[in-house]
Structures are given as C-alpha cells and as structure tokens.
C-alpha positions as CSV (number, residue, x, y, z in Angstrom):
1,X,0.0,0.0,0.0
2,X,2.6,2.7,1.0
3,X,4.5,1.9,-2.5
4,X,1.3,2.7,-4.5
5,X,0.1,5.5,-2.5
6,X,3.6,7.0,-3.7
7,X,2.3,7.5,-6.7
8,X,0.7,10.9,-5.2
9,X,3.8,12.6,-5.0
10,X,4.1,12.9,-9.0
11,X,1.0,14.6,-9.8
12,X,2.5,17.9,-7.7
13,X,5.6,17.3,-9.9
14,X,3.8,17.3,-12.9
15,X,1.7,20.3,-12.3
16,X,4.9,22.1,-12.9
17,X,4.9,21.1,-16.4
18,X,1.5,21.3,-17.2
19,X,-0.9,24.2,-18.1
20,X,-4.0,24.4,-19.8
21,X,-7.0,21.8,-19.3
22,X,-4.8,18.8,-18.0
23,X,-3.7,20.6,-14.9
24,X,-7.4,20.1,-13.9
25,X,-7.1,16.7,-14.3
26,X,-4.3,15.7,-12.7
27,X,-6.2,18.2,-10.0
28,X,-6.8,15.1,-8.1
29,X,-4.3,14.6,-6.0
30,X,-4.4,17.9,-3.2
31,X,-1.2,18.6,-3.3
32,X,-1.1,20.1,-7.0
33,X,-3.2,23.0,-5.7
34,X,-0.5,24.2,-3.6
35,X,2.2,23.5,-6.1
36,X,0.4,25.8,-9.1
37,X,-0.1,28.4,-6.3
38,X,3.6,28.2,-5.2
39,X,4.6,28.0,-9.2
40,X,2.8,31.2,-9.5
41,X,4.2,33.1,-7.2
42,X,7.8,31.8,-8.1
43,X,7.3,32.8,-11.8
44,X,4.9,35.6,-11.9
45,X,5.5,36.0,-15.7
46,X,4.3,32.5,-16.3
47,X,1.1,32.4,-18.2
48,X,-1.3,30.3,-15.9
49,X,-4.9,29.9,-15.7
50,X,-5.6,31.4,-12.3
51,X,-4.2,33.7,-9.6
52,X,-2.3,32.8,-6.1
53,X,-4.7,32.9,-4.0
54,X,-7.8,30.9,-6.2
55,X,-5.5,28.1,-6.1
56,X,-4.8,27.9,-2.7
57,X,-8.6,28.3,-2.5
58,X,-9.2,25.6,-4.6
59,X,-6.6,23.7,-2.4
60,X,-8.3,23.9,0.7
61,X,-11.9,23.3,-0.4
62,X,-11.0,19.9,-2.0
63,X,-9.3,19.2,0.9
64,X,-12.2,20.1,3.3
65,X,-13.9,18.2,0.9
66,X,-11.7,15.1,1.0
67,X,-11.6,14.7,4.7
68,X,-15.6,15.2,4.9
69,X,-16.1,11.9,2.9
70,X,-12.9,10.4,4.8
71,X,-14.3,10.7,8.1
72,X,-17.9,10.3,7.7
C-alpha cells in the first residue's frame, strides 16, 4: 500500500509542467493546488490559468472536501 500510494507525489511534480485543461485533471491529488499556487508566485510572468490565491482556495476546499467523505 505505502508503494502505490507513492504515486501521489508525481502529480505535484507534474503540475509544474502542465498548463491548460490537464492541470485540472491531474487536480486530483491535493497537493497540486499548492504546487500551481507556489509555481505562481515563483514565476509571476508565467502564463497560468488562475491567480495565487484561487488556487490555494481551490486547495483547501477539496481538501475540506476530501476529509468530509474520509471521516464520515
């Protein structure tokens, strides 16, 4: 179990080479909310789809959302 869950780590990796629809697919795994927030703040003349602080938004609602169905 702990190798497959592994596989999580590689979506935030890839959100740094990915823009466009696709980053909303890989959007699965929570941490690739906080890595496009971070990778748009680190590169502010990157073109990317939204701002700072709707990704981080984004972030914390799926999480919220996550742990609801988690622990209920």
């Amino acid at each position: 179990m702990m190798k497959a869950t592994g596989i999580l780590i590689i979506f935030p990796i890839l959100s740094f080479y990915v823009d466009g629809w696709l980053e909303y697919v890989i959007g699965v795994a929570p941490g690739v909310w906080s890595a496009k927030a971070i990778t748009s703040l680190i590169m502010p003349n990157l073109p990317m789809n939204l701002t700072f602080t709707q990704y981080m938004t984004i972030g914390w609602i799926y999480s919220i959302i996550l742990l609801t169905f988690t622990y209920s």
